[in-house]
C-alpha positions as CSV (number, residue, x, y, z in Angstrom):
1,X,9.8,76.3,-27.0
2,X,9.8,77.6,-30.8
3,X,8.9,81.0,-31.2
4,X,5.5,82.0,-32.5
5,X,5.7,82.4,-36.5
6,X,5.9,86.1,-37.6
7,X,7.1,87.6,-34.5
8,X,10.1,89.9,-34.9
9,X,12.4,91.8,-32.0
10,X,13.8,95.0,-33.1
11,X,16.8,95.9,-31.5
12,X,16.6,100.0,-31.6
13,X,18.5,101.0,-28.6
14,X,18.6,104.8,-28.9
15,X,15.4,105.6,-30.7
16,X,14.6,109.8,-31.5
17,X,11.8,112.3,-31.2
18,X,11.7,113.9,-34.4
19,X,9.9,116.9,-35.5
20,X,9.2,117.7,-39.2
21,X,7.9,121.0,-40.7
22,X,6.0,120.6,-43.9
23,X,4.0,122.9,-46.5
24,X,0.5,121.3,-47.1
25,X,-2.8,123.1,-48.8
26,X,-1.1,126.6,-48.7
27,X,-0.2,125.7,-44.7
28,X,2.6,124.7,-42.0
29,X,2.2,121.1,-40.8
30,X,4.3,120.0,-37.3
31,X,4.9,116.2,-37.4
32,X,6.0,115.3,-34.0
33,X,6.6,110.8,-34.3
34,X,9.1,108.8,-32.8
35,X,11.7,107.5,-35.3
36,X,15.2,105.9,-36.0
37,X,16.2,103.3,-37.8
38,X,14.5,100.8,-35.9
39,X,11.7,103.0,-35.1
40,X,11.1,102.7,-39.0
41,X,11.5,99.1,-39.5
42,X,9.0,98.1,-36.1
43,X,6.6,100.2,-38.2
44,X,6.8,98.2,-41.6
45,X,7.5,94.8,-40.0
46,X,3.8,96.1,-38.1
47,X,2.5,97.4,-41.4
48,X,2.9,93.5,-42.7
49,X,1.4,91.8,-40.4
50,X,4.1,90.6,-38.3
51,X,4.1,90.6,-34.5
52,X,6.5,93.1,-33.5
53,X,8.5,94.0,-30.2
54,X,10.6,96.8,-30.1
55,X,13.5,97.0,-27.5
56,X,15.0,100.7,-27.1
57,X,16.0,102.7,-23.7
58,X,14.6,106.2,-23.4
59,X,15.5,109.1,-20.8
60,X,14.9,112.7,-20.1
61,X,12.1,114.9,-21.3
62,X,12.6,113.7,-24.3
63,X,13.0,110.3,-23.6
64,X,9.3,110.8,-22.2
65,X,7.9,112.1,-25.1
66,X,9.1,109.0,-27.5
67,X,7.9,106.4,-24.9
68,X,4.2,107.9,-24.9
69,X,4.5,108.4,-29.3
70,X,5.5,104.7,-28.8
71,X,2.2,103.6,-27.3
72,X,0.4,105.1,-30.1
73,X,2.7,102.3,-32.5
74,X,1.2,99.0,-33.4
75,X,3.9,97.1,-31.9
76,X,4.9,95.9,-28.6
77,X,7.6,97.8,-26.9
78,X,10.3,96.9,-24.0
79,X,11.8,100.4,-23.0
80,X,15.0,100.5,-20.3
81,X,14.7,104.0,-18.3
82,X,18.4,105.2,-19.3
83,X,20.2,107.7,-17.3
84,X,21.4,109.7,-20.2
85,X,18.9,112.0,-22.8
86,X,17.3,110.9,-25.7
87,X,18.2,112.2,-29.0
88,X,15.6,114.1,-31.2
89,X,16.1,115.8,-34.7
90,X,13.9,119.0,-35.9
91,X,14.1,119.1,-40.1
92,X,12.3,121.7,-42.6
93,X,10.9,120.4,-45.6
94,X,8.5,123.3,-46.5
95,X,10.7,123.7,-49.9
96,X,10.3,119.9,-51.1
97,X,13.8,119.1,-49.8
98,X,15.0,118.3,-46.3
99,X,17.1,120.4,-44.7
100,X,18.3,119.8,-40.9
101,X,17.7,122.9,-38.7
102,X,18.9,121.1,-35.2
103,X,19.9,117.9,-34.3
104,X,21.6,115.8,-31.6
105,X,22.1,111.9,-31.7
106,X,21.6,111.5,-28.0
107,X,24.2,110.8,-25.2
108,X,26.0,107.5,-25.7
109,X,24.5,104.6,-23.2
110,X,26.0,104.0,-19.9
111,X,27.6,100.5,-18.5
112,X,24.1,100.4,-16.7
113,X,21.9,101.0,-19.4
114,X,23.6,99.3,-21.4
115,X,23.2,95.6,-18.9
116,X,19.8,96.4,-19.1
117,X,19.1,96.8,-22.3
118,X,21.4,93.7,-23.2
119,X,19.1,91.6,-21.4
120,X,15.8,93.0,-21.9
121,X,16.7,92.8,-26.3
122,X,18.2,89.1,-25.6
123,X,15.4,87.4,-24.0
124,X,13.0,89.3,-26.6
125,X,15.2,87.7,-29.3
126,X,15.0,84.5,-28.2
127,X,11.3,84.7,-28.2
128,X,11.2,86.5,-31.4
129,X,11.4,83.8,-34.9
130,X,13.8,86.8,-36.2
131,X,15.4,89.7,-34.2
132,X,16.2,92.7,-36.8
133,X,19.8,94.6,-35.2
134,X,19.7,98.2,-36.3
135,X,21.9,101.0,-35.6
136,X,22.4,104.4,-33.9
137,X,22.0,107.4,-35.0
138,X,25.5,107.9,-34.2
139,X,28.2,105.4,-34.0
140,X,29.7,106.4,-30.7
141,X,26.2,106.5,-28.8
142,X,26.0,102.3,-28.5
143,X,29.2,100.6,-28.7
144,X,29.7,98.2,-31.7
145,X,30.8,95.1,-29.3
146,X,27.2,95.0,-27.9
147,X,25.8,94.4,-31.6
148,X,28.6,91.4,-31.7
149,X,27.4,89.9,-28.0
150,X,24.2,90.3,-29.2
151,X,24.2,88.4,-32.8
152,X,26.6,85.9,-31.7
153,X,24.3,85.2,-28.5
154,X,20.9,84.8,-30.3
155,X,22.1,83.0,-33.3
156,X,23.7,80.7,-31.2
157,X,20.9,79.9,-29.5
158,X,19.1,79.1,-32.7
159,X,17.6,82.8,-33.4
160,X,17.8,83.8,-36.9
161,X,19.7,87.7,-37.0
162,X,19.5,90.1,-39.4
163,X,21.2,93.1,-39.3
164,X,21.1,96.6,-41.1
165,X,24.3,98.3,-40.3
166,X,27.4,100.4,-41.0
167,X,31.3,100.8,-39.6
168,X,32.4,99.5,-37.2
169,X,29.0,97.9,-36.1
170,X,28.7,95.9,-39.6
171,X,32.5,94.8,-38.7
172,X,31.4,93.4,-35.4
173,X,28.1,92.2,-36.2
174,X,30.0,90.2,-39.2
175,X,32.0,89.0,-36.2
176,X,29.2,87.5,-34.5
177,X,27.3,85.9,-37.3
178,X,24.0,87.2,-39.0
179,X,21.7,84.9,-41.1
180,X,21.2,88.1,-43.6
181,X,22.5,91.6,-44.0
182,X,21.2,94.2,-45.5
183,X,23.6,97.2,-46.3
184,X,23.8,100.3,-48.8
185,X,26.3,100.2,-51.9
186,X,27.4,104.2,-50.1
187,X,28.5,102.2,-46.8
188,X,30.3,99.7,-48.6
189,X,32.1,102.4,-50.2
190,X,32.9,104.5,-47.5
191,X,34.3,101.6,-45.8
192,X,36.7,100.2,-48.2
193,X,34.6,97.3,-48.9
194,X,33.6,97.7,-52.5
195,X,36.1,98.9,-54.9
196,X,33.9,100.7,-56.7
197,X,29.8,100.8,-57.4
198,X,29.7,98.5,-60.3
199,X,27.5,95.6,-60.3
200,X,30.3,93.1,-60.3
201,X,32.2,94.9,-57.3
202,X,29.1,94.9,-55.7
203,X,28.9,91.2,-55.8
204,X,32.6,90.7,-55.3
205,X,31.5,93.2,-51.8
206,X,28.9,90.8,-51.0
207,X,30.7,87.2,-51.5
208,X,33.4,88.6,-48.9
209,X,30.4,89.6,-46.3
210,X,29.4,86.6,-46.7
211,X,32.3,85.7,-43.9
212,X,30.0,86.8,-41.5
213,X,26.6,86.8,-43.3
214,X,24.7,83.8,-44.9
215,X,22.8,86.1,-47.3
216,X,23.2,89.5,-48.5
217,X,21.2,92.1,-49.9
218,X,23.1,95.4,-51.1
219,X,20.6,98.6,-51.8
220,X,21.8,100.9,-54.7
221,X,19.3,103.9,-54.4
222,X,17.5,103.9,-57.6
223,X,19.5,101.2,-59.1
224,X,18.2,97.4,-59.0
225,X,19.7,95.9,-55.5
226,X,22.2,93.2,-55.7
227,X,21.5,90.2,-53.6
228,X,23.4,86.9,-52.7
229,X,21.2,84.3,-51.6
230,X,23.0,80.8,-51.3
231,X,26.0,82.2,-52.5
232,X,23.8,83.0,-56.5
233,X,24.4,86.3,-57.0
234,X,21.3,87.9,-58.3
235,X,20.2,91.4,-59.7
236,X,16.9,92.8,-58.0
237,X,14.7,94.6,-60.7
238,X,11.7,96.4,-60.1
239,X,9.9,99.5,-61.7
240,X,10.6,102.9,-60.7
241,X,8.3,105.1,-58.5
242,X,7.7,108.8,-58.1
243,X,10.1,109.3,-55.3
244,X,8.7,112.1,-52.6
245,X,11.1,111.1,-50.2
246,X,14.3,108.6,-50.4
247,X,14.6,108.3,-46.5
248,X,13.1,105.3,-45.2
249,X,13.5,103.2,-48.5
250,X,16.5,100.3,-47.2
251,X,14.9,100.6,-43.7
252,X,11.6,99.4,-45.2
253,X,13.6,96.7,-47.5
254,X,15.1,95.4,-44.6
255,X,11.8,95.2,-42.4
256,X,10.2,93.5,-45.5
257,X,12.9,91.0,-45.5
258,X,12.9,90.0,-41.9
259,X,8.6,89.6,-41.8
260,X,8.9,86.9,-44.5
261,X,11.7,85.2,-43.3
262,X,9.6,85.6,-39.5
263,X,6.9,83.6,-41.4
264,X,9.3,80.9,-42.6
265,X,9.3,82.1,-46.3
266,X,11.6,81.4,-49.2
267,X,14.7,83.9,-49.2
268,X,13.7,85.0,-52.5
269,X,10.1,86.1,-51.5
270,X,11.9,87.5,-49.0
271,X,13.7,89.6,-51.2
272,X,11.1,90.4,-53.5
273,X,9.1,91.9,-50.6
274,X,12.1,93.8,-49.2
275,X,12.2,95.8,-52.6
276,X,8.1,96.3,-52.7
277,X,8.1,97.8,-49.2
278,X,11.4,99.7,-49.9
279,X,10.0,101.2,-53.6
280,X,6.6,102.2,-52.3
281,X,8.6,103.8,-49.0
282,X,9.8,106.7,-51.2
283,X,6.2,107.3,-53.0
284,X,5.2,108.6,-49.2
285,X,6.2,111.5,-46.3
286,X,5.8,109.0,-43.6
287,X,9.0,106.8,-43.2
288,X,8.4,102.8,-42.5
289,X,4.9,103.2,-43.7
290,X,3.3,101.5,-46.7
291,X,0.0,99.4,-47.2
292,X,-0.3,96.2,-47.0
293,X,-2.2,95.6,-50.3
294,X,0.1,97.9,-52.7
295,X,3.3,96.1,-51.3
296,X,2.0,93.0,-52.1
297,X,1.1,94.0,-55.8
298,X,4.5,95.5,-56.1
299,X,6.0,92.1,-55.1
300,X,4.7,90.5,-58.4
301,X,6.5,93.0,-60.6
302,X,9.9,92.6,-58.7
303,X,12.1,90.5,-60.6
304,X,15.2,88.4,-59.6
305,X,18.0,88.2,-62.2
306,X,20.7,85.9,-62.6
307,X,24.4,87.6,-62.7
């Protein structure tokens, strides 16, 4: 049976609690949300209108705590019980900036939990028109061979993948086979991927992804993205925002991507939304948040660009 259009599976195995201090109206705020990667790209895939289930194993206290925030999200959510703690971050941003005051990534998933959650994020997949793979907050908390099982099983089974990864889990999850990637022009230099950040390395980057990946879609901060959509390399443009906060902004892009392509759009409109709901992430506190209406007026104004 085909999947319903505009349903999406978020793989987001070791979601967070995080806390954030913040100075509003001459007061301290506490933000208390759950949050991760994934976490952030359920909530914009949500935010578009696409039917979203979120796969993610919680344990401990805190564990707890992000399963009950999760109930409060507008998406549907599989949770596996893990046997291990959830990881939670606590940042300060009373001063404008964020600064980290403690952190911890979690305990890495057991053999168990791991089964589990294999199962529970395949046979959401496979329901799912798309299934979005993002990763941990740590590299050694999931191993990067589930991310290859995973893309290699749904794709094969006529699932269309698309992943937002780094290290060793991009290398296996190029292994498997993704129908698009989204990655940062930082990760591709920190791995040895891109020689440098120009715009042709950066297509150079993507034409040798696309080994692994059937379209690509490199974020460069406040630069225009590079895209390579049917192997035409194209520049992304689109006009800058008042930034309040950077984190969030290729998480967004890459939730932005995967609704469309959920609703069987054009690669291109695809893009285009990607790079609304990424530029109007950064004009906001809230990470994976946007409206609706202003991403869609954005989307006009972004322009693709033959290299």
């Amino acid at each position: 049976m085909p999947a319903d259009p505009g349903t999406v599976m978020v793989f987001a195995p070791v979601p967070q609690l995080t806390v954030t201090i913040e100075h509003q109206s001459d007061a301290a705020e506490l933000h208390v949300h759950p949050g991760g990667q994934g976490i952030w790209q359920a909530r914009m895939c949500a935010g578009l209108g696409g039917s979203v289930t979120l796969c993610a194993a919680v344990g401990g206290e805190i564990g707890e705590v992000v399963a009950s925030l999760l109930g409060d999200e507008n998406i549907g959510v599989r949770t596996v019980r893990r046997s291990s703690g959830t990881g939670w971050y606590v940042h300060d941003r009373r001063d404008g900036s964020r600064s980290a005051v403690a952190e911890h990534a979690g305990d890495p998933l057991g053999r168990h939990d791991l089964d589990e959650l294999y199962s529970t994020a395949l046979a959401s997949g496979l329901r799912a028109r798309v299934s979005i793979l993002s990763g941990p907050a740590a590299p050694d908390v999931v191993a990067a061979d589930v991310y290859r099982r995973l893309a290699t099983d749904i794709g094969s089974l006529g699932g269309t993948v698309v992943a937002d990864l780094s290290g060793d889990h991009l290398t296996a999850v190029l292994e498997g086979g993704v129908t698009f990637l989204k990655v940062s022009h930082e990760e591709l230099l920190d791995a040895g991927r891109a020689r440098d950040n120009s715009v042709e390395a950066l297509v150079d980057a993507a034409r040798d992804l696309r080994k692994g990946a059937t379209s690509v879609l490199i974020s460069r901060a406040g630069d225009p993205a590079v895209a390579l959509l049917d192997d035409e390399p194209l520049l992304v443009e689109l006009p800058a925002l008042q930034v309040v906060d950077h984190r969030g902004a290729g998480d967004s892009m890459t939730a932005g991507v995967a609704t469309v392509l959920a609703r069987d759009g054009t690669l291109r409109d695809a893009v285009r939304t990607g790079a609304a709901a990424g530029a109007l992430n950064v004009t906001r506190h809230g990470l994976g948040t946007g409206r609706w209406e202003a991403i869609d007026e954005l989307t006009r104004r972004v322009h693709l660009t033959p290299l």
